[in-house]
Gaussian input, Z-matrix of N, CA and C with variables (Angstrom, degrees):
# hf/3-21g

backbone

0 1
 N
 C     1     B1
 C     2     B2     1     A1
 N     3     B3     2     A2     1     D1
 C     4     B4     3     A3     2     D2
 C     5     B5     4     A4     3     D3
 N     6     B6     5     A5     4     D4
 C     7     B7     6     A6     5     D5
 C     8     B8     7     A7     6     D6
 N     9     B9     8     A8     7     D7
 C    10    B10     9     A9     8     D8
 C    11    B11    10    A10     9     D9
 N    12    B12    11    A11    10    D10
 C    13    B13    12    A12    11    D11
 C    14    B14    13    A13    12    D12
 N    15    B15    14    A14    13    D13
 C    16    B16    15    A15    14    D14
 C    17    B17    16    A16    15    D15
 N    18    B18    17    A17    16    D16
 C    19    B19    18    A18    17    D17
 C    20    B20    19    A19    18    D18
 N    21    B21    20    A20    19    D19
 C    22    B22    21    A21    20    D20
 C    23    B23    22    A22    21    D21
 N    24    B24    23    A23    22    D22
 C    25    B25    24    A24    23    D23
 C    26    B26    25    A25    24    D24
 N    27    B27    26    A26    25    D25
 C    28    B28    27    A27    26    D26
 C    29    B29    28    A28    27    D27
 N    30    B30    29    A29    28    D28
 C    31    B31    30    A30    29    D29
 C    32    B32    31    A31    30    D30
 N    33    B33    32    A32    31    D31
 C    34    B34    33    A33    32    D32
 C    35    B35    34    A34    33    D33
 N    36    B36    35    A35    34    D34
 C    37    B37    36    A36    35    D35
 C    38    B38    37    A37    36    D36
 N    39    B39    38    A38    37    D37
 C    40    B40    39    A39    38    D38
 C    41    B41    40    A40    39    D39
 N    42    B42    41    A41    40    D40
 C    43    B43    42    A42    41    D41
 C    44    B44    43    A43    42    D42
 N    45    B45    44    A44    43    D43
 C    46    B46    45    A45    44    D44
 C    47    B47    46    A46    45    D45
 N    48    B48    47    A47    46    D46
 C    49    B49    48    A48    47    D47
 C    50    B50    49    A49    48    D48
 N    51    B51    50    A50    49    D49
 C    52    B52    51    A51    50    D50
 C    53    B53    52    A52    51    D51
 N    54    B54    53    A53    52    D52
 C    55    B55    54    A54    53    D53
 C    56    B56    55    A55    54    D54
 N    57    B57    56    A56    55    D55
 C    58    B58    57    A57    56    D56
 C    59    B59    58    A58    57    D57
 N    60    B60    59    A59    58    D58
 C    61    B61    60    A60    59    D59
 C    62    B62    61    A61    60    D60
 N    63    B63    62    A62    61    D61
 C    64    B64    63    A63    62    D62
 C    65    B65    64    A64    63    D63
 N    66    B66    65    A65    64    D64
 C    67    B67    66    A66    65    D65
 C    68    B68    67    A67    66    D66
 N    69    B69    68    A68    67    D67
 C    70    B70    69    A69    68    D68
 C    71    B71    70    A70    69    D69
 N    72    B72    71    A71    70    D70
 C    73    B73    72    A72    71    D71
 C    74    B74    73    A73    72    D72
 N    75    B75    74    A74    73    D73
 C    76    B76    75    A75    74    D74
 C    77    B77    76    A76    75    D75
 N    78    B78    77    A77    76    D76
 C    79    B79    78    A78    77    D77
 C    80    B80    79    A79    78    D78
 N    81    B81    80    A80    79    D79
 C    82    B82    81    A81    80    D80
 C    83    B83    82    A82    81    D81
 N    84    B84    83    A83    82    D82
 C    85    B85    84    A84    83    D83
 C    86    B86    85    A85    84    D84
 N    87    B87    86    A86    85    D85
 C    88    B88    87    A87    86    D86
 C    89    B89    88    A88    87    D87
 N    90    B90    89    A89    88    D88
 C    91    B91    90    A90    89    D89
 C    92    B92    91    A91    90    D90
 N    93    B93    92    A92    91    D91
 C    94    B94    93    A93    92    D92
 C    95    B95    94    A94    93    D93
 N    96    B96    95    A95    94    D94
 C    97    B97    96    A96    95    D95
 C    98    B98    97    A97    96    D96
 N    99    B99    98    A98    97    D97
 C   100   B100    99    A99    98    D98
 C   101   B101   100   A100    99    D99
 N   102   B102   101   A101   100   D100
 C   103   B103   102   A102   101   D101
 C   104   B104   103   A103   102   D102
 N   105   B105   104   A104   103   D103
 C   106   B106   105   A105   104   D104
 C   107   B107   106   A106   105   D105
 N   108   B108   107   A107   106   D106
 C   109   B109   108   A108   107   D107
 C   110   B110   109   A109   108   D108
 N   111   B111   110   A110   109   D109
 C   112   B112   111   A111   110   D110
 C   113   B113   112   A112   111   D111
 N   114   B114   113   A113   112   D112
 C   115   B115   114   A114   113   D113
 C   116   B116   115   A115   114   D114
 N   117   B117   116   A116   115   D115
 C   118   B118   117   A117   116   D116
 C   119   B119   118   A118   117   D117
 N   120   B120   119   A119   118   D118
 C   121   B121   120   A120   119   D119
 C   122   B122   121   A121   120   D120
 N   123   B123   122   A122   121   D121
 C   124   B124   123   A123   122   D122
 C   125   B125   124   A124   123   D123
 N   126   B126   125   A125   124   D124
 C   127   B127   126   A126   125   D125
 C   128   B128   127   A127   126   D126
 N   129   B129   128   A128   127   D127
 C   130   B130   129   A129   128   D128
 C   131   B131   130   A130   129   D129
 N   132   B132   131   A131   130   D130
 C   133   B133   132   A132   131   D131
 C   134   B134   133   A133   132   D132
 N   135   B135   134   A134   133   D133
 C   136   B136   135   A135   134   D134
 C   137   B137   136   A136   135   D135
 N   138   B138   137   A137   136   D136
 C   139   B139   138   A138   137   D137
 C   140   B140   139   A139   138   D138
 N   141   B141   140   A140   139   D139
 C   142   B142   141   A141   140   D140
 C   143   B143   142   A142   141   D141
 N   144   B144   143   A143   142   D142
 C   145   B145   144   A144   143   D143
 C   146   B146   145   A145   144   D144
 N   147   B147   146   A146   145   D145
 C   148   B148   147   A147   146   D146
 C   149   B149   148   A148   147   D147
 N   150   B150   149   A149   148   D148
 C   151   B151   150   A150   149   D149
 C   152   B152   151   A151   150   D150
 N   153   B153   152   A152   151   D151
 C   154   B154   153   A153   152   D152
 C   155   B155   154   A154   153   D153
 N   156   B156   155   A155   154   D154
 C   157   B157   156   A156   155   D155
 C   158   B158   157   A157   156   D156
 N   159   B159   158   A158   157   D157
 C   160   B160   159   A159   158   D158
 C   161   B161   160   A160   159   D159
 N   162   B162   161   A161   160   D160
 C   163   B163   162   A162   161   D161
 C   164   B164   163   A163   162   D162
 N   165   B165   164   A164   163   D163
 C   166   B166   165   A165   164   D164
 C   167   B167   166   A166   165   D165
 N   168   B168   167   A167   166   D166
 C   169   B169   168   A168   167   D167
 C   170   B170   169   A169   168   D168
 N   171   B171   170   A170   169   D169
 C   172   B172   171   A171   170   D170
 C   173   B173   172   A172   171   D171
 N   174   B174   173   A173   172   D172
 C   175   B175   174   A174   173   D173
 C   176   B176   175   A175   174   D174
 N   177   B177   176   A176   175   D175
 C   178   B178   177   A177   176   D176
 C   179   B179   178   A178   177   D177
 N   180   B180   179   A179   178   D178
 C   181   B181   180   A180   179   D179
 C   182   B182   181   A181   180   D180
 N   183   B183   182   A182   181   D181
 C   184   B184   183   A183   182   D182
 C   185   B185   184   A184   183   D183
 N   186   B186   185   A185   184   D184
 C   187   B187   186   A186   185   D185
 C   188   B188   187   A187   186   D186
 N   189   B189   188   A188   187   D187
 C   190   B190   189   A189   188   D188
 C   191   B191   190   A190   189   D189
 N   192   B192   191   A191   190   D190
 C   193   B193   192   A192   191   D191
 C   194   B194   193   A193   192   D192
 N   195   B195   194   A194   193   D193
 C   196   B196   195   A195   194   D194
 C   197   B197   196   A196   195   D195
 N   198   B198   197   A197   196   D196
 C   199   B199   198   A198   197   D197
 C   200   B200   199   A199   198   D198
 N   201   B201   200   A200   199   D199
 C   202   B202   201   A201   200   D200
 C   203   B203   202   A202   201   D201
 N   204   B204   203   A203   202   D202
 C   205   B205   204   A204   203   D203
 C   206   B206   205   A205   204   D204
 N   207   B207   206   A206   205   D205
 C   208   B208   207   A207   206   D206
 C   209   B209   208   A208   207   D207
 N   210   B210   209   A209   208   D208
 C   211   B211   210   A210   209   D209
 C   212   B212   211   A211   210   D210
 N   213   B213   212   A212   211   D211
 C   214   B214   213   A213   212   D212
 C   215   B215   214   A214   213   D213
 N   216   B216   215   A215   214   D214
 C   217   B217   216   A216   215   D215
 C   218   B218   217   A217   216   D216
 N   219   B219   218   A218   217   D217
 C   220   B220   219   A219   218   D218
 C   221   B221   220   A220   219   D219
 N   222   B222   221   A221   220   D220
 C   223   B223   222   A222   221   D221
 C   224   B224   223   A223   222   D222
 N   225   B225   224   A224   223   D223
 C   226   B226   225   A225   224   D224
 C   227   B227   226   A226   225   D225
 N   228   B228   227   A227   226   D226
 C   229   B229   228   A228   227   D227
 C   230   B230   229   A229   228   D228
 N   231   B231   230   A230   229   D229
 C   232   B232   231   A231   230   D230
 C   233   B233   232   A232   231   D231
 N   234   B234   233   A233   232   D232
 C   235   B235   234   A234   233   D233
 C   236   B236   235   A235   234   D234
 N   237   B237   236   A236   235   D235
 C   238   B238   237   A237   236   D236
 C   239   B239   238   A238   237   D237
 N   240   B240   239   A239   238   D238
 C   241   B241   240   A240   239   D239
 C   242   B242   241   A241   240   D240
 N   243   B243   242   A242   241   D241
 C   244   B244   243   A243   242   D242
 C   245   B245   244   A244   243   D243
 N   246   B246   245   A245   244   D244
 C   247   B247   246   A246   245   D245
 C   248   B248   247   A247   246   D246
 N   249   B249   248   A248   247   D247
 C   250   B250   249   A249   248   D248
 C   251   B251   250   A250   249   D249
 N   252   B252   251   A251   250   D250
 C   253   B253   252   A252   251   D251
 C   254   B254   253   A253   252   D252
 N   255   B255   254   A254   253   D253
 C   256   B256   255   A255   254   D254
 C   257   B257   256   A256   255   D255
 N   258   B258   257   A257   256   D256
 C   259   B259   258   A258   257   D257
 C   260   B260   259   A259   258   D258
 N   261   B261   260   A260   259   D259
 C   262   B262   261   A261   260   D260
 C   263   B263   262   A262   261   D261
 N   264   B264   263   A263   262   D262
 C   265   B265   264   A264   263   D263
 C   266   B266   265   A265   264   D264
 N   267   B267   266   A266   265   D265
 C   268   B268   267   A267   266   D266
 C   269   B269   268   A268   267   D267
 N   270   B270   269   A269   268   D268
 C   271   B271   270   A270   269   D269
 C   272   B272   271   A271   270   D270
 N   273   B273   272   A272   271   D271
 C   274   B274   273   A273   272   D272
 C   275   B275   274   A274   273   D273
 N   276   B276   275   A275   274   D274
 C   277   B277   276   A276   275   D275
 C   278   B278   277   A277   276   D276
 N   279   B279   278   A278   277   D277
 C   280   B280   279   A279   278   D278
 C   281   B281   280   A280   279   D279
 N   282   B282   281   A281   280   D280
 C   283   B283   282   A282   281   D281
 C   284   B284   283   A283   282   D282
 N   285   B285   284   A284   283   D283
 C   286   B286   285   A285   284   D284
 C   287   B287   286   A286   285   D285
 N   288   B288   287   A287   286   D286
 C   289   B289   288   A288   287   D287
 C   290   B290   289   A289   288   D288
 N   291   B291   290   A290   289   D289
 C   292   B292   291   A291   290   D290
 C   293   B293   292   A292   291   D291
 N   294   B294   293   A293   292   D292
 C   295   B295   294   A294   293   D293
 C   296   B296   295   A295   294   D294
 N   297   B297   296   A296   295   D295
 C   298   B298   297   A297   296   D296
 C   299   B299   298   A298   297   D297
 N   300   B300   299   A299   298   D298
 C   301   B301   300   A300   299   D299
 C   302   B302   301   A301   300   D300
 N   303   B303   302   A302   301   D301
 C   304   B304   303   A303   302   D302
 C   305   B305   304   A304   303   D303
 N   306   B306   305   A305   304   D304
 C   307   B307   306   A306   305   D305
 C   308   B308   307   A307   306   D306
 N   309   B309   308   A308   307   D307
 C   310   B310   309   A309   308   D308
 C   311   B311   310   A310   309   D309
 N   312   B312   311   A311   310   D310
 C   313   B313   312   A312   311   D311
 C   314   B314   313   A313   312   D312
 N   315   B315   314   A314   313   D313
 C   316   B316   315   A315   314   D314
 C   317   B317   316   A316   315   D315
 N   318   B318   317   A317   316   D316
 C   319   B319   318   A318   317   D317
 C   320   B320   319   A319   318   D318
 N   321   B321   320   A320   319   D319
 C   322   B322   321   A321   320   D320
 C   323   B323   322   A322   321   D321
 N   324   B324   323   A323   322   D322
 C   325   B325   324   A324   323   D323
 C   326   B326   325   A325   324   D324

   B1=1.4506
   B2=1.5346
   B3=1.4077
   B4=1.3447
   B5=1.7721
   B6=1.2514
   B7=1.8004
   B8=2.0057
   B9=0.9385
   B10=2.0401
   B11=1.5873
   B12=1.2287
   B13=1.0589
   B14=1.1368
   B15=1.8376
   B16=1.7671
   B17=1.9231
   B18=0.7434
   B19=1.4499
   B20=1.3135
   B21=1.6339
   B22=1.5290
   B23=1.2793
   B24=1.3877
   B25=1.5804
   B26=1.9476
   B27=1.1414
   B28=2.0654
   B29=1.0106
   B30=1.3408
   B31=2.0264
   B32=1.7567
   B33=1.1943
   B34=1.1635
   B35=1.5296
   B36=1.8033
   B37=1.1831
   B38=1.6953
   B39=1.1852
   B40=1.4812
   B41=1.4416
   B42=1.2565
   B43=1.7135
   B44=1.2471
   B45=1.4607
   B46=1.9221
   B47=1.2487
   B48=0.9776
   B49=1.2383
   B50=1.6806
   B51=1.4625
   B52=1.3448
   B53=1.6519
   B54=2.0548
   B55=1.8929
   B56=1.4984
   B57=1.6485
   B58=1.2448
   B59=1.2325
   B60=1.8591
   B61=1.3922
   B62=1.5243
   B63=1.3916
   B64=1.6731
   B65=1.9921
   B66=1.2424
   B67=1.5339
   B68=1.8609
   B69=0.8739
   B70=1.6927
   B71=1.4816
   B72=1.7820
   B73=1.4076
   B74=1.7176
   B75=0.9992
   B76=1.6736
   B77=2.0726
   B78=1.3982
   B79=1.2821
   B80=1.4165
   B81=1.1893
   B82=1.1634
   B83=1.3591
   B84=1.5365
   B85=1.9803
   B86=1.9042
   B87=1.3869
   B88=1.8321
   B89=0.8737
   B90=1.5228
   B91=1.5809
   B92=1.7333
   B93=1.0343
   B94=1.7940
   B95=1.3389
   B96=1.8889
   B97=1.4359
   B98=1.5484
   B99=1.3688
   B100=1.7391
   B101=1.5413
   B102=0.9404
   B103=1.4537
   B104=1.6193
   B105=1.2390
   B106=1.7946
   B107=1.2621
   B108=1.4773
   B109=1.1794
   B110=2.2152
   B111=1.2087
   B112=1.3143
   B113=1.5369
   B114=1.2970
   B115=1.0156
   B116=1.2482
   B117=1.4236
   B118=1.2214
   B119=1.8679
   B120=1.2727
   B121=1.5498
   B122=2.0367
   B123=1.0592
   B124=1.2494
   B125=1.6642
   B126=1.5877
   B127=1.4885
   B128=1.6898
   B129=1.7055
   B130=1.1849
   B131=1.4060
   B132=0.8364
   B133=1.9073
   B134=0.9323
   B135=1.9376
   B136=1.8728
   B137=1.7951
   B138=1.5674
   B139=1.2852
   B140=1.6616
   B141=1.4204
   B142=1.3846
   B143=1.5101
   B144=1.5736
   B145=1.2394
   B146=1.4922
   B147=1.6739
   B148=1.7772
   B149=1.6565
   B150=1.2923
   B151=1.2205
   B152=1.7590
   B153=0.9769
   B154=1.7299
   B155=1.5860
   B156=1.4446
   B157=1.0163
   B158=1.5264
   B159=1.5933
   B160=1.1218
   B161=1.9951
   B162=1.0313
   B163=1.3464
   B164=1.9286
   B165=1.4952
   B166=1.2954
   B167=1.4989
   B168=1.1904
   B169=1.6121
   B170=1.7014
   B171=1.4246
   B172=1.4340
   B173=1.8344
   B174=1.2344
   B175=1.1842
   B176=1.3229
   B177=1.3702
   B178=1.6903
   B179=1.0681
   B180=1.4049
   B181=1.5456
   B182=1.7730
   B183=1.5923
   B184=1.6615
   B185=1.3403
   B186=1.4156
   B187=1.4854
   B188=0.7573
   B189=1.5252
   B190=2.0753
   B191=1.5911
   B192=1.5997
   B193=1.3426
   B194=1.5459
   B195=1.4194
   B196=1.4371
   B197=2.0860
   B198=1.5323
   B199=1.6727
   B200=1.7022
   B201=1.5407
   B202=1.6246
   B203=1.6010
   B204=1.0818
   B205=1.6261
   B206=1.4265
   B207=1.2035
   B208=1.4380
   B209=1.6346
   B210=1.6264
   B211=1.1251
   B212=1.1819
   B213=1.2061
   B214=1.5091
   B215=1.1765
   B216=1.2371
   B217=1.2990
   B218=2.1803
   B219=1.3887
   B220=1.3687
   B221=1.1894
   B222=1.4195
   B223=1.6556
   B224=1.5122
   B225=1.2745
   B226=1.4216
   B227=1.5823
   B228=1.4701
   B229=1.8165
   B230=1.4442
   B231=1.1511
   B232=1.3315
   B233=1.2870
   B234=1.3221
   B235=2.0158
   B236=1.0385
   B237=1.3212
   B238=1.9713
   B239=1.5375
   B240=1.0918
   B241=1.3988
   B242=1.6142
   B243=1.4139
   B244=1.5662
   B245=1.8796
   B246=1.4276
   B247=1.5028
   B248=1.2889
   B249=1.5093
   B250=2.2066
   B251=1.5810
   B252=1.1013
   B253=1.3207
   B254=1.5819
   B255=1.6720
   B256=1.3749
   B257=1.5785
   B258=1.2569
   B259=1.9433
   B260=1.8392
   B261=1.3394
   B262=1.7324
   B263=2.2598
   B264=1.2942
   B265=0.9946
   B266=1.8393
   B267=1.3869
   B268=1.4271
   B269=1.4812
   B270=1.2469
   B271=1.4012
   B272=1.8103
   B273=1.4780
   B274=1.8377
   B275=1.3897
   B276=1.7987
   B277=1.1512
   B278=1.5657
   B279=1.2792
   B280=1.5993
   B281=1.5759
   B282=1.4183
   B283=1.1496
   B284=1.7918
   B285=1.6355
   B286=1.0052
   B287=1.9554
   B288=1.0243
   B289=1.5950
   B290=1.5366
   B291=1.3159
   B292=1.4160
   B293=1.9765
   B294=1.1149
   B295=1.2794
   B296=2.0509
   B297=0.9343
   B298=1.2070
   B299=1.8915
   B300=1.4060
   B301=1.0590
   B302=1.7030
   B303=1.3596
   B304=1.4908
   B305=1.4563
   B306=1.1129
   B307=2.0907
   B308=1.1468
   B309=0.8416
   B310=1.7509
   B311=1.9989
   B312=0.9263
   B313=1.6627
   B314=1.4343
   B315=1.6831
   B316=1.7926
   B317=1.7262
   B318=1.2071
   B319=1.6529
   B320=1.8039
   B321=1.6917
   B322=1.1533
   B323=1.4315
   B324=1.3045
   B325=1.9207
   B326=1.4381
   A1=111.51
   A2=118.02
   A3=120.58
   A4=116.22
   A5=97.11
   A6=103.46
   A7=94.30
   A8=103.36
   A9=111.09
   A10=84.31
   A11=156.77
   A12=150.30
   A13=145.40
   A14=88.98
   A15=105.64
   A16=69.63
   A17=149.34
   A18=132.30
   A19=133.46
   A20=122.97
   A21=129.82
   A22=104.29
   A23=137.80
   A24=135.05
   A25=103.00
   A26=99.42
   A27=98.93
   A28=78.78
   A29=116.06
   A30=116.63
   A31=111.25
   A32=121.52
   A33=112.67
   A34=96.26
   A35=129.24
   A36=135.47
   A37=104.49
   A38=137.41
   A39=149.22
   A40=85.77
   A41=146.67
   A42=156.93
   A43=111.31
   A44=118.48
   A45=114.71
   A46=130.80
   A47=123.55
   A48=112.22
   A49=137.31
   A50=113.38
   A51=120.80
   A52=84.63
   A53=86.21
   A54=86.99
   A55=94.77
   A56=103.30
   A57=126.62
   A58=114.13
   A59=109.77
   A60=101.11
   A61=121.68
   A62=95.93
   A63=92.94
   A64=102.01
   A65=110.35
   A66=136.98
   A67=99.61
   A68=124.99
   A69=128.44
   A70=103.28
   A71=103.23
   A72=123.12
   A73=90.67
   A74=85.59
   A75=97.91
   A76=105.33
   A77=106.00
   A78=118.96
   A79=135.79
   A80=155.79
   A81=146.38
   A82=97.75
   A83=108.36
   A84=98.37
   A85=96.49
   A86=94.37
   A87=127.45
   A88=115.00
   A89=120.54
   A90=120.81
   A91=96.93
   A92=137.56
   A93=120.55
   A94=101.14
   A95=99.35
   A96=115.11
   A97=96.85
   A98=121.76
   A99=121.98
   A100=128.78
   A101=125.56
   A102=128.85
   A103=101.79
   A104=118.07
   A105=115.89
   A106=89.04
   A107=117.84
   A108=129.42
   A109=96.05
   A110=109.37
   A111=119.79
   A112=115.19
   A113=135.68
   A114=133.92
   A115=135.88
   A116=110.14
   A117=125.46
   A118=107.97
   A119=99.86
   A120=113.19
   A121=109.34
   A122=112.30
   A123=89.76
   A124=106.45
   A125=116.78
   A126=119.05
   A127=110.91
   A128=123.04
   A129=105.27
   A130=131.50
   A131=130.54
   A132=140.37
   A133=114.28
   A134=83.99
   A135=100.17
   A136=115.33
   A137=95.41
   A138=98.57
   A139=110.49
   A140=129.98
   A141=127.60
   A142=128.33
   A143=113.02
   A144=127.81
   A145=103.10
   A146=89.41
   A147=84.90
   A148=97.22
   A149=124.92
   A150=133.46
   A151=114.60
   A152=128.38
   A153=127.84
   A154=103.71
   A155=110.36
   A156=127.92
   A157=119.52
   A158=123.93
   A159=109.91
   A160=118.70
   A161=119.26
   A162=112.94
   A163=101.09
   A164=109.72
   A165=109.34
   A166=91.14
   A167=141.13
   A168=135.12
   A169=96.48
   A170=107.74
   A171=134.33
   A172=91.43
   A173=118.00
   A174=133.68
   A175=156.75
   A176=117.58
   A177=115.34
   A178=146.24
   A179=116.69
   A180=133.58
   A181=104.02
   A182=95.65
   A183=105.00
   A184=110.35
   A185=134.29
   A186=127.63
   A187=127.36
   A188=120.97
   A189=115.17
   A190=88.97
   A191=96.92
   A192=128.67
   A193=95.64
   A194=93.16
   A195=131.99
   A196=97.23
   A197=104.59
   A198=105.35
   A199=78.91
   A200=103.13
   A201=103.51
   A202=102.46
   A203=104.95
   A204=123.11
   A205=117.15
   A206=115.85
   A207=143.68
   A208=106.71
   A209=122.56
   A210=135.92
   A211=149.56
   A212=117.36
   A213=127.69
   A214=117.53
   A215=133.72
   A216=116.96
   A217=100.61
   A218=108.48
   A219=110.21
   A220=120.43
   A221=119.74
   A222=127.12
   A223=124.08
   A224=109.10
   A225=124.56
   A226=114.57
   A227=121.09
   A228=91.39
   A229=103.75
   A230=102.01
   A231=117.61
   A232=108.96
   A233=117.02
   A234=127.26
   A235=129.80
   A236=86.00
   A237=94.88
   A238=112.26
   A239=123.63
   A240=119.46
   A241=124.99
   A242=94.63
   A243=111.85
   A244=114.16
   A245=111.08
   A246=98.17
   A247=106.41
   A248=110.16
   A249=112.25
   A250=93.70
   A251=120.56
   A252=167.12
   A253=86.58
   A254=127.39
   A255=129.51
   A256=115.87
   A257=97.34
   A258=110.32
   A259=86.66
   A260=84.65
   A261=91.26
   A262=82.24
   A263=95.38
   A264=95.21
   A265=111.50
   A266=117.06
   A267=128.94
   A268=130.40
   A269=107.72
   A270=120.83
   A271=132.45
   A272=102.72
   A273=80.48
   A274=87.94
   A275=118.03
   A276=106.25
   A277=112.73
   A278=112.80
   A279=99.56
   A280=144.65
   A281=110.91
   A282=143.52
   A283=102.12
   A284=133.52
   A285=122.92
   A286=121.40
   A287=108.84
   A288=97.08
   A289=103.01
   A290=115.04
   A291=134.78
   A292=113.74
   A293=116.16
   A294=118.27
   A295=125.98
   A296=95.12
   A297=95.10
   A298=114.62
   A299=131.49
   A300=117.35
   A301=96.69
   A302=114.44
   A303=137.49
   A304=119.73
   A305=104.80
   A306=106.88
   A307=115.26
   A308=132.63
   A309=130.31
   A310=104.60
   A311=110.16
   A312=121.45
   A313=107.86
   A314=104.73
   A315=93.35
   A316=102.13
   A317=119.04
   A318=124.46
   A319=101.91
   A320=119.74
   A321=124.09
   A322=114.61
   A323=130.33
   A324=120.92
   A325=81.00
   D1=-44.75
   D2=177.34
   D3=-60.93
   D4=-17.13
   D5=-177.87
   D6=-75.29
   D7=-38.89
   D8=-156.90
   D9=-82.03
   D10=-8.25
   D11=159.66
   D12=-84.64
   D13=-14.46
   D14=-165.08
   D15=-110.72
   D16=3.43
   D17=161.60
   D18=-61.24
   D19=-48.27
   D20=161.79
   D21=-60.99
   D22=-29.11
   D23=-169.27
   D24=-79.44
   D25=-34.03
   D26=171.97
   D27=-64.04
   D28=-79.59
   D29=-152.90
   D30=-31.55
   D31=-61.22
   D32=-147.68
   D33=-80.54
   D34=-32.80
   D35=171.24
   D36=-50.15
   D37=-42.84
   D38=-146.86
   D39=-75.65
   D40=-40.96
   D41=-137.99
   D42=40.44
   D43=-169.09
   D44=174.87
   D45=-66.34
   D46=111.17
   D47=157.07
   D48=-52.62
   D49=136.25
   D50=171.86
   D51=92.54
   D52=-156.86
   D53=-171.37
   D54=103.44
   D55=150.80
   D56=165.50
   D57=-68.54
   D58=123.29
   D59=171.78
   D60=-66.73
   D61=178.61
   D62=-170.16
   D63=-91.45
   D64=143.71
   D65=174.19
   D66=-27.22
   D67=133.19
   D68=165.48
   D69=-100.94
   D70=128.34
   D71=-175.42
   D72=-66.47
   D73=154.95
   D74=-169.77
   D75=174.34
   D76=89.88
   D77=174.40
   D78=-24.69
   D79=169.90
   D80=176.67
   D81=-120.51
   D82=-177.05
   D83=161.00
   D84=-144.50
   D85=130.76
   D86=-164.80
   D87=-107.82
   D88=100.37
   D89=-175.29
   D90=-115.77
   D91=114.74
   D92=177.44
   D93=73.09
   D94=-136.63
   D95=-163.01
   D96=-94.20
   D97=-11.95
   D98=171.74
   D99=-58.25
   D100=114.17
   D101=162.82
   D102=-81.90
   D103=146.79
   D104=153.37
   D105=-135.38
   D106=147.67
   D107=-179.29
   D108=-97.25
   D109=-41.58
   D110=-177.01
   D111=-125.27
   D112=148.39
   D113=145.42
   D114=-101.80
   D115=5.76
   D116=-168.54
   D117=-99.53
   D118=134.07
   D119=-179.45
   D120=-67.38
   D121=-12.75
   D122=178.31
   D123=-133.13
   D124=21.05
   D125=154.19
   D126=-79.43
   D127=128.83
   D128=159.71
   D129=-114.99
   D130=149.85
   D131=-173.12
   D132=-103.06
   D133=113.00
   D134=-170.19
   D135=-79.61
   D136=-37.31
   D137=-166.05
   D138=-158.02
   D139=124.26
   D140=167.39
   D141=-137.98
   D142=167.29
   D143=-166.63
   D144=-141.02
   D145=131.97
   D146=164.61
   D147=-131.39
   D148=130.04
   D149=-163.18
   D150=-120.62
   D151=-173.99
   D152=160.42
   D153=-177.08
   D154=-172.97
   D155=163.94
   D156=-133.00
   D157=101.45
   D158=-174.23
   D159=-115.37
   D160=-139.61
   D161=-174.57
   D162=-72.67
   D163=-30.89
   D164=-174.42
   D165=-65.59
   D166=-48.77
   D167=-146.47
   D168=130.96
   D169=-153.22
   D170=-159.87
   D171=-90.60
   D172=113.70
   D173=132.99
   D174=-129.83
   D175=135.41
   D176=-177.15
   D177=-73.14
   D178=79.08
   D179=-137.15
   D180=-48.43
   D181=-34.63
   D182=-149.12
   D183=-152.33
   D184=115.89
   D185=174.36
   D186=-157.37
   D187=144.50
   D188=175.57
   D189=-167.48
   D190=132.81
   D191=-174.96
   D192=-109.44
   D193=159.19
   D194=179.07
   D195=26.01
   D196=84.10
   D197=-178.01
   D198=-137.07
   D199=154.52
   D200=172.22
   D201=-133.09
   D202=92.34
   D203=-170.49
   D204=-111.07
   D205=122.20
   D206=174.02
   D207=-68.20
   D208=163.86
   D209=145.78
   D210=-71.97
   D211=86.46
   D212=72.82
   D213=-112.15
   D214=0.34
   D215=-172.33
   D216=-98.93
   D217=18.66
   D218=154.63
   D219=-61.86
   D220=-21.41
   D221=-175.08
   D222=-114.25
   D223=139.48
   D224=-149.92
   D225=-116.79
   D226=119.03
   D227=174.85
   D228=-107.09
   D229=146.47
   D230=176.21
   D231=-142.77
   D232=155.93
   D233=155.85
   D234=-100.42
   D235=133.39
   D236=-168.28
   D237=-115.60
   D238=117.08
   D239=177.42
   D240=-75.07
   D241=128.89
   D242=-175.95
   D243=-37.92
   D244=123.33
   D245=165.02
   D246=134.41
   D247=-12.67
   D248=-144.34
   D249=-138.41
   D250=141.66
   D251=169.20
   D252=-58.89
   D253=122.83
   D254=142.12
   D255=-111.74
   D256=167.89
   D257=-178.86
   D258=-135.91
   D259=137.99
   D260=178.69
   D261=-131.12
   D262=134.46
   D263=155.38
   D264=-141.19
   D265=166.53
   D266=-139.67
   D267=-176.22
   D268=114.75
   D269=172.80
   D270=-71.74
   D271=97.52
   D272=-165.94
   D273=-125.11
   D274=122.62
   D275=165.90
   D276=91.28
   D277=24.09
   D278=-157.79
   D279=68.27
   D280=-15.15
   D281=-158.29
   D282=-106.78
   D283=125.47
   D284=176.47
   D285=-94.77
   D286=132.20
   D287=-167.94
   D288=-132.70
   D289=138.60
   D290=178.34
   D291=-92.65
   D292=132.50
   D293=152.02
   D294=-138.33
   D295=161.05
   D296=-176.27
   D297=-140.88
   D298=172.05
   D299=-164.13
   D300=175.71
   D301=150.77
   D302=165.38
   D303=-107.02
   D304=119.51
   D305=152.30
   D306=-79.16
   D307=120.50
   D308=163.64
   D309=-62.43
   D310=178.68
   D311=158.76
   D312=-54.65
   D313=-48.70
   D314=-158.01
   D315=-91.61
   D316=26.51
   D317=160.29
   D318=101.87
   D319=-4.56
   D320=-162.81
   D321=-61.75
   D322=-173.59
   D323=154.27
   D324=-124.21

């Protein structure tokens, strides 16, 4: 009896199986108001997000799903206000990749 009991306790300790793996950190490169996710002519970019959390709450600075875009048009300008924490997440290659990043006050990362 003690064996048929300690069975749901593996199970629920074990967690889910399968599932989307999780995003691989993988940097961007930030010159100004430009993001490029790639510089490379033969990576393409399926899909991205640049997100934060600021005094308003959760917003999505920047996005476009399912696009298959070459270099230069891997790179994006946008404005980012000094002070806030971003999450860029991103499709390159089939492959899902996470980045993240700080402004300081004086415009720094």
């Amino acid at each position: 009896m003690k064996k048929l009991s300690l069975i749901p306790v593996v199970f629920l300790l074990s967690g889910c199986p399968g599932g989307n793996p999780a995003a691989e950190y993988r940097q961007v490169f930030m010159q100004g108001d430009v993001i490029c996710f790639s510089v490379n002519k033969n990576d393409v970019l399926d899909y991205y997000r640049v997100d934060s959390t600021q005094a308003e709450g959760y917003i999505i600075i920047k996005a476009e799903e399912r696009v298959s875009l070459t270099y230069p048009d891997t790179c994006i300008k946008v404005k980012l206000k000094r002070g806030y924490k971003y999450n860029i997440a991103y499709g390159l290659n089939g492959k899902k990749y996470s980045a993240y990043f700080f402004i300081d006050n004086n415009g720094k990362l």
